[in-house]
C-alpha positions in Angstrom: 18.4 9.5 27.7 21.3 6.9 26.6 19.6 4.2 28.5 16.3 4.8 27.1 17.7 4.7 23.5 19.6 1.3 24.5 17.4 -1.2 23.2 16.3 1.0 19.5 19.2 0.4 18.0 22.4 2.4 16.3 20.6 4.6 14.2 19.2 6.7 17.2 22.3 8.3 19.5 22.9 11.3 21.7 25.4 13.9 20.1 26.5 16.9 22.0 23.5 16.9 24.7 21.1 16.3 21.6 19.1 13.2 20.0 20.2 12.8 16.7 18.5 10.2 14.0 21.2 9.2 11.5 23.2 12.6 11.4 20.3 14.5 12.0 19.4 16.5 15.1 15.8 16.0 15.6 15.7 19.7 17.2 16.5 20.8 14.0 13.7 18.4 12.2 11.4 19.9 14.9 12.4 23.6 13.8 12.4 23.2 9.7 9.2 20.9 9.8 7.0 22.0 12.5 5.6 19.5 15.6 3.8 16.9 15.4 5.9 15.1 13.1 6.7 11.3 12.4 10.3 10.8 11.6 12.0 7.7 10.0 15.3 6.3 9.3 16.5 5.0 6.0 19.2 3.2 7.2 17.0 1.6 10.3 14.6 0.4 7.5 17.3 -1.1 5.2 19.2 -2.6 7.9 15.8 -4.6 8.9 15.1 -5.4 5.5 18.4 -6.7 5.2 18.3 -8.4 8.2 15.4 -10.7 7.6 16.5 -11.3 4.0 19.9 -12.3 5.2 18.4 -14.6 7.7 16.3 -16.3 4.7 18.8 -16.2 3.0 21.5 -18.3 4.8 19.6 -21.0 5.5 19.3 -23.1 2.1 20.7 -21.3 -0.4 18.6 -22.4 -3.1 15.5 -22.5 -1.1 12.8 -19.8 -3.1 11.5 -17.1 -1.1 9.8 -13.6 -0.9 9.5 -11.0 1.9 6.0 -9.5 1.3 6.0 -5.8 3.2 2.5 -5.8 4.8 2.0 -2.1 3.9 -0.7 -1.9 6.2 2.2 -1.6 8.6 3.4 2.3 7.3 2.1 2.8 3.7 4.1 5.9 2.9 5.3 5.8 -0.6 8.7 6.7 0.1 9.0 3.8 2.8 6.9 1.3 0.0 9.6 2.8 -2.7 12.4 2.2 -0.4 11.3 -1.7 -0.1 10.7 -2.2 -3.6 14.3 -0.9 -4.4 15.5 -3.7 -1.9 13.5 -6.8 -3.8 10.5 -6.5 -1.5 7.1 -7.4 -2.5 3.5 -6.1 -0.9 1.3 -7.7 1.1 -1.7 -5.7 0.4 -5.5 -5.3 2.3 -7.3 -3.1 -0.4 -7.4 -1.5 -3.9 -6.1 1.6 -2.5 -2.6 -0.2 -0.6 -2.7 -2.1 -4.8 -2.1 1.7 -6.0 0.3 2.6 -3.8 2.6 -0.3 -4.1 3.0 0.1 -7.8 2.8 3.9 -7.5 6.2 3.0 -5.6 8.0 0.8 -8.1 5.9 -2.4 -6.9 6.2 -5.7 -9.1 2.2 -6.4 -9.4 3.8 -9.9 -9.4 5.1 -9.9 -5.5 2.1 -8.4 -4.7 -0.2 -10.8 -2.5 -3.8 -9.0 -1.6 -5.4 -10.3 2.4 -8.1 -9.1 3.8 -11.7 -10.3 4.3 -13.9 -7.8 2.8 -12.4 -7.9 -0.9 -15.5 -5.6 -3.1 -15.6 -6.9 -7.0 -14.1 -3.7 -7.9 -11.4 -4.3 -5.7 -10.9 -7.8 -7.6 -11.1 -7.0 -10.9 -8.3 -4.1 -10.3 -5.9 -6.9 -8.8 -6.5 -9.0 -11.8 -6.1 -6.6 -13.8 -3.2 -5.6 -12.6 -1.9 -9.5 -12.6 -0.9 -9.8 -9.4 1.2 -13.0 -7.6 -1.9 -14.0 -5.3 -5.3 -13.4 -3.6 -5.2 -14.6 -0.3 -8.9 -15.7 0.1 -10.5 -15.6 3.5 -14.2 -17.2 3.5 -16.2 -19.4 0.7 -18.2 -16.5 -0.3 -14.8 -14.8 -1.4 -14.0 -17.8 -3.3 -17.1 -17.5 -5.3 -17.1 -13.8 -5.8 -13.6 -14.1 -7.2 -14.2 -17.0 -9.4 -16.9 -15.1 -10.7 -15.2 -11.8 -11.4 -12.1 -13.5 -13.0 -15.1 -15.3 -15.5 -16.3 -12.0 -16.4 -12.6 -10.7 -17.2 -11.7 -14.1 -19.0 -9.0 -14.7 -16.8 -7.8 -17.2 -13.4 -7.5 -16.0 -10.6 -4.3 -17.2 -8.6 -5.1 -18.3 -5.2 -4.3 -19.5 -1.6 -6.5 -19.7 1.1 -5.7 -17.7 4.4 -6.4 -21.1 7.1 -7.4 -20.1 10.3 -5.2 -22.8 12.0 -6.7 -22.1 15.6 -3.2 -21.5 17.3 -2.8 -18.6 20.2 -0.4 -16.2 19.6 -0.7 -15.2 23.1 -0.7 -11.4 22.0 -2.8 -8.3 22.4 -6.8 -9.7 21.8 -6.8 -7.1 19.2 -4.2 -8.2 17.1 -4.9 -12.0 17.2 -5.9 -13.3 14.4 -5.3 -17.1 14.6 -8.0 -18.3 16.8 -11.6 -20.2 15.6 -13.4 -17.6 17.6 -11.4 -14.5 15.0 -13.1 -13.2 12.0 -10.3 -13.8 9.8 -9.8 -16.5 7.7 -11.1 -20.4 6.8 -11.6 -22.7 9.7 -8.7 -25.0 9.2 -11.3 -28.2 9.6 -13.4 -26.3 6.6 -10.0 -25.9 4.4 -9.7 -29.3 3.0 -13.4 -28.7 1.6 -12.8 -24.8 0.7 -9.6 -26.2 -1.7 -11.6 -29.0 -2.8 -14.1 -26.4 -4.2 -11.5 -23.9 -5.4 -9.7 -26.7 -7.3 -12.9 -27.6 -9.0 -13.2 -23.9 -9.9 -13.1 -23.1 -13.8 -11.4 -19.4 -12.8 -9.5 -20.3 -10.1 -6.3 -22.1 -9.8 -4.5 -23.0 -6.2 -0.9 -21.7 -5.7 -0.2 -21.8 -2.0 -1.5 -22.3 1.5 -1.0 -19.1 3.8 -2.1 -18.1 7.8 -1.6 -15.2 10.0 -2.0 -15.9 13.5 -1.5 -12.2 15.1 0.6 -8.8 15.4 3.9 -8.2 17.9 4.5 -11.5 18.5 7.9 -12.2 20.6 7.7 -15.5 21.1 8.6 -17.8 17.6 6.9 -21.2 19.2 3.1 -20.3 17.5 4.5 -19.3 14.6 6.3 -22.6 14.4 3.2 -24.5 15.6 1.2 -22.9 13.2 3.9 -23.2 10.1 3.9 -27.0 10.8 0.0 -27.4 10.7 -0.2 -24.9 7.4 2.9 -28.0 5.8 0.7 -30.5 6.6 -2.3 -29.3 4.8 -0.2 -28.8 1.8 0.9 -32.5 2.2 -2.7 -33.7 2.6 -3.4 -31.5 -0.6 -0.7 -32.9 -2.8 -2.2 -36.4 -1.8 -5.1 -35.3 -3.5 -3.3 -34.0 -6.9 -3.9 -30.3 -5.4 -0.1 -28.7 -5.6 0.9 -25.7 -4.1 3.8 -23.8 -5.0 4.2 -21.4 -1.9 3.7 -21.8 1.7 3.1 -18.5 4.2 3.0 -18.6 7.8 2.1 -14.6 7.6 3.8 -12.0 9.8 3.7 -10.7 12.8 7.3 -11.0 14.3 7.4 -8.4 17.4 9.9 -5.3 18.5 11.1 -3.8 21.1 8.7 -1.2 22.7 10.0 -1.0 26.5 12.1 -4.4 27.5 10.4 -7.0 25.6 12.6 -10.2 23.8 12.4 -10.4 20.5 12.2 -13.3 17.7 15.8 -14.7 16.9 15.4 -14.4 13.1 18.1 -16.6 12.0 16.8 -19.0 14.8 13.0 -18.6 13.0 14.8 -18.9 9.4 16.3 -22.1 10.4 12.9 -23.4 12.4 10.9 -22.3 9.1 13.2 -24.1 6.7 13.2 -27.3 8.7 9.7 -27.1 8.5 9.4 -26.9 4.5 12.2 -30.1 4.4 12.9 -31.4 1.0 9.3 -29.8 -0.4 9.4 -27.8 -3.9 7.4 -25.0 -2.7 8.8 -21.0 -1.8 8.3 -19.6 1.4 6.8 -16.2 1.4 6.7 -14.2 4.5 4.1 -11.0 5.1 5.9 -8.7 7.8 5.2 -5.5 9.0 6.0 -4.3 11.8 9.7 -5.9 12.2 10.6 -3.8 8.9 9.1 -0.4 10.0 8.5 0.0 13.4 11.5 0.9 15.6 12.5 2.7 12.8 10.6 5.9 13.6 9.7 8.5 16.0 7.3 11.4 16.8 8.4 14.3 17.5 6.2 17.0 19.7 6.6 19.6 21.5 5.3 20.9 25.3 3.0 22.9 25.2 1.9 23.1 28.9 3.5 21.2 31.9 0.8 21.0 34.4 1.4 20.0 37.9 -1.7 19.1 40.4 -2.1 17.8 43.6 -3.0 13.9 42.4 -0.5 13.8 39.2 1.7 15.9 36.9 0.8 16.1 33.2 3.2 17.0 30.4 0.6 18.2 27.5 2.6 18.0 24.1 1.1 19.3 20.6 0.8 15.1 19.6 -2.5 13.8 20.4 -4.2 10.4 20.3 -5.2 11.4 16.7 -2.0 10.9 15.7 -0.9 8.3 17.6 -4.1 5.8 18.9 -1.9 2.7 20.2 -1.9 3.6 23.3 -5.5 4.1 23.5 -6.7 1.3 21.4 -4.1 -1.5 22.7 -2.7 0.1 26.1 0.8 -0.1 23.8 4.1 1.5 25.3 6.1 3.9 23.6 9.5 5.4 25.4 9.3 9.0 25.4 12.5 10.9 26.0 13.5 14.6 25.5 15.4 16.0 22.5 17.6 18.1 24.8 20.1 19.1 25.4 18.8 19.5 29.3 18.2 23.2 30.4 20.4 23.9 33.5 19.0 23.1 37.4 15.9 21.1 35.4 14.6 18.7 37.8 13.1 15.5 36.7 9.3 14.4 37.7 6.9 12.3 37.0 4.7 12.8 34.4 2.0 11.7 32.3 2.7 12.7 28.5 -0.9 13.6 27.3 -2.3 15.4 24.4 -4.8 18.3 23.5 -7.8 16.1 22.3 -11.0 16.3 24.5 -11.1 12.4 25.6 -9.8 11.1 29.0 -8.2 8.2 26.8 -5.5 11.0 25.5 -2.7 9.8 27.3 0.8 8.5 24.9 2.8 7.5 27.9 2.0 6.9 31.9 4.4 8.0 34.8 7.6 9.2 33.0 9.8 10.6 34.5 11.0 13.0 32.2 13.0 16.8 32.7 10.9 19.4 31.2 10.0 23.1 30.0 6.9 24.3 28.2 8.8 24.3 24.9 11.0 21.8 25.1 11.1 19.0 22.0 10.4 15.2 23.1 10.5 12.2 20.7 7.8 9.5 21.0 10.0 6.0 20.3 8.9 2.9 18.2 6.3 4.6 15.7 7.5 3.4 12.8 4.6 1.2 12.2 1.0 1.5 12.8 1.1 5.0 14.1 0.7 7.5 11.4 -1.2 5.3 9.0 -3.9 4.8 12.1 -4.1 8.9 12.4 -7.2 10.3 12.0 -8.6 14.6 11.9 -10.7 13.6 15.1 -10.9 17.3 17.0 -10.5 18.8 13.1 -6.6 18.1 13.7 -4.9 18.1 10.7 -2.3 15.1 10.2 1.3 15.5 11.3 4.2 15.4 8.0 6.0 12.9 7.5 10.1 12.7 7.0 12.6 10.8 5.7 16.1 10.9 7.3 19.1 10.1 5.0 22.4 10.3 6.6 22.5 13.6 7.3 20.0 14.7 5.1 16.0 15.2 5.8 13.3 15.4 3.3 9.8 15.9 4.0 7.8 12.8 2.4 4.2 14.1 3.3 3.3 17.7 3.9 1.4 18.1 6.9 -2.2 18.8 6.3 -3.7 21.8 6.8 -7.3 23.4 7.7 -8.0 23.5 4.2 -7.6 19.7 3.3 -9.7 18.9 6.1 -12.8 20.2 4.6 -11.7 20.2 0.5 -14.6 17.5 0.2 -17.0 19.2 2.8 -19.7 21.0 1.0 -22.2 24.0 2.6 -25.7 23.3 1.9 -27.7 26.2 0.7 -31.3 27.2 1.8 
C-alpha cells in the first residue's frame, strides 16, 4: 500500500494499518458518508495552487499573470470557492460553469469563457456579467458575439483560440491542437479572423490564446505551440492590432501510475523566455494539475468473484461514476483502505462495477488483498471524474467531501431515487 501511494504525494499516508487523507481515515469517511464517494484534499489543492503560482511567480517578478482554473476540470463549489480564495480566476465552457464561478466568490473579471458552441443567451450572460474575455473559436462566433454585444450596447473583449496545428502526442480524445480537431481557428485563417474582429464595431482584441490537449507530460508542444501563438501577436502588433495577454491554455499532466511529469519551474522559465521583453500578461487555463491527484473514490466490495479465466473484485463504484477508464482506457491505482484482515491472501483481480456494460471495468489485473466488505480507494480522481458522472442504470451520483486537516464535510449530498426522477413527469390516459 506505501508503494502504491509513493508517487500521490504527502497528503495521502498509511497510519496504523489504515489510509488516511490529511488526518482523516478514509474508513471512517466510508462509514459517516456512505460508498461511492469522491474525496478531496484541501491541502493537496492549495499546495498545487501554490505550486504553479510560485513557479510564475519566480521567474520575473514583475511579469503580469493569471492562473485561470479550467472548471471543467472538478466544478464543485467548494473546490471553485477554494481557488478564488487563493487569487484564481475561471476558465469557463458555458453559462452554467459562469454561475458557479461567481456563486463561489469568482471575480467576473478573471473569468475567460472557451468553448465552441457559445448560444446568444450564453453571451449576453457573460457580458452582462463583464467578464475578462471570450475566447472565440470559429468566424461564425465572432459574428454572433459582435452582434449580441450591439444589441446590449456594449464590446465585447476578445481573443481568438488559434488552432496552431502542434501534437500533443496525448490521448486522441483529449487533443485539441491539431488542423484535423474541431476546436478552434486554423492558425493560417487567424491573421484574417483578427483582421475582421479588429474591424468589428462591438468587438475589441485583448489577447491571443491556444489549447493544444489534456494530460500532457511532456512541456516541448506546449513550448512549440507558445512560441507560434508570440509570433502571431508580433505579426499582429505590426499591423496596429495589440494584445495585452498571451495563453498557451492548459493541459499540464499528473501522475496516474509511473508517468513524468512537467517541471513547472522549468515550464515557467521556458514560458517567460518566450514572452521576452513584450508588455503583454501571461494567462494560463489548467485543470487537471490543480485538481486531480488531489482526490480519491472510495467504494466498497460488494462481491469478490473468482472464475476459471479471471477473478473480479465487484465494488459499489461503477463506470457512471467514474467513465475514464472506459472513455480513454485511463489508469487509476486502486488500493485497500485496510487495515489487512489476518491470513488475506493477495490475487489478481479486475476491480469492476455493477453497471450492465462489459466496458465496466475501473482497473485491470490488480493485485489487491480482499473481503466482500472491505473499503478500497480509487487514486487520481480529483479531476474529470465526478463532474463526468452520469444516473446511467438510474444510479444516483456519489457525495462529494472535503477533507480539512482532520476534519470532513460533505460538499454535495449524494443523490437519491427521488432526484433522479424530480423532473420526470407520468403521462395520463
Amino acid at each position: 500500500m506505501t508503494a502504491a501511494l509513493g508517487i500521490f504525494g504527502v497528503h495521502r499516508a498509511v497510519t496504523d494499518g489504515e489510509l488516511m487523507m490529511e488526518g482523516v481515515s478514509l474508513n471512517n469517511v466510508a462509514e459517516r458518508f456512505g460508498t461511492p464517494c469522491f474525496v478531496y484534499s484541501k491541502a493537496a489543492l492549495t499546495t498545487a495552487f501554490q505550486r504553479l503560482d510560485g513557479a510564475l511567480k519566480s521567474v520575473r517578478k514583475n511579469r503580469p499573470y493569471l492562473i485561470c482554473y479550467a472548471v471543467k476540470a472538478n466544478s464543485n463549489l467548494a473546490v471553485l470557492r477554494l481557488f478564488a480564495e487563493l487569487g484564481a480566476g475561471f476558465d469557463i465552457v458555458s453559462g452554467g460553469e459562469l454561475k458557479r464561478a461567481l456563486m463561489a466568490g469568482g471575480k467576473a473579471r478573471k473569468i475567460v469563457f472557451s468553448g465552441l458552441g457559445k448560444t446568444a443567451a450564453e453571451m449576453e450572460m457573460a457580458l452582462r456579467a463583464n467578464i475578462k474575455c471570450f475566447n472565440v473559436e470559429s468566424e461564425s462566433e465572432l459574428e454572433r458575439l459582435n452582434e449580441v454585444a450591439a444589441r446590449l450596447g456594449m464590446k465585447a473583449r476578445i481573443s481568438l483560440r488559434v488552432n496552431p496545428d502542434v501534437d500533443a502526442k496525448t490521448h486522441p480524445y483529449i487533443s485539441t491542437g491539431l488542423k484535423n480537431n474541431k476546436f478552434g481557428v486554423a492558425f493560417d485563417r487567424a491573421m484574417d479572423v483578427y483582421r475582421r474582429a479588429a474591424a468589428l464595431p462591438h468587438i475589441q482584441v485583448v489577447g491571443v490564446d491556444c489549447h493544444i490537449g489534456s494530460q500532457l507530460t511532456d512541456d516541448a508542444p506546449l513550448q512549440e505551440a507558445m512560441g507560434r501563438i508570440v509570433a502571431l501577436s508580433d505579426a499582429l502588433a505590426r499591423e496596429n492590432i495589440t494584445v495585452r495577454h498571451i495563453c498557451p491554455g492548459g493541459g499540464i499532466g499528473i501522475t496516474y501510475k509511473d508517468e513524468g511529469t512537467i517541471d513547472l519551474d522549468v515550464y515557467a522559465r521556458a514560458l517567460e523566455a518566450s514572452l521576452g521583453n513584450r508588455n503583454v500578461e501571461l494567462l494560463l487555463e489548467p485543470g487537471r494539475v490543480l485538481v486531480g491527484n488531489a482526490g480519491v473514490l472510495v467504494s466498497r466490495v460488494e462481491y469478490v468473484k473468482p472464475t476459471d479465466s479471471k477473478n473480479f473484485l465487484v465494488i459499489d463504484a461503477a463506470m457512471n461514476d467514474l467513465i475514464r477508464p472506459s472513455l480513454y482506457q485511463a489508469h487509476h491505482e486502486v488500493v485497500m483502505t485496510g487495515p489487512l484482515r489476518a491470513a488475506t491472501a493477495e490475487r489478481i483481480y479486475d476491480v469492476v462495477g455493477p453497471v450492465c456494460e462489459s466496458a465496466d471495468v475501473l482497473a485491470h489485473e490488480r493485485t489487491l488483498a480482499a473481503h466482500e466488505g472491505d473499503v478500497v480507494a480509487i487514486l487520481s480522481v480529483g479531476a474529470y471524474s465526478f463532474v463526468m458522472s452520469s444516473n446511467y442504470n438510474s444510479r444516483p451520483r456519489a457525495a462529494e467531501v472535503m477533507i480539512d486537516g482532520n476534519n470532513a464535510a460533505l460538499i454535495r449530498e449524494r443523490e437519491t431515487f427521488d432526484d433522479l426522477v424530480r423532473l420526470e413527469r407520468l403521462q395520463t390516459s
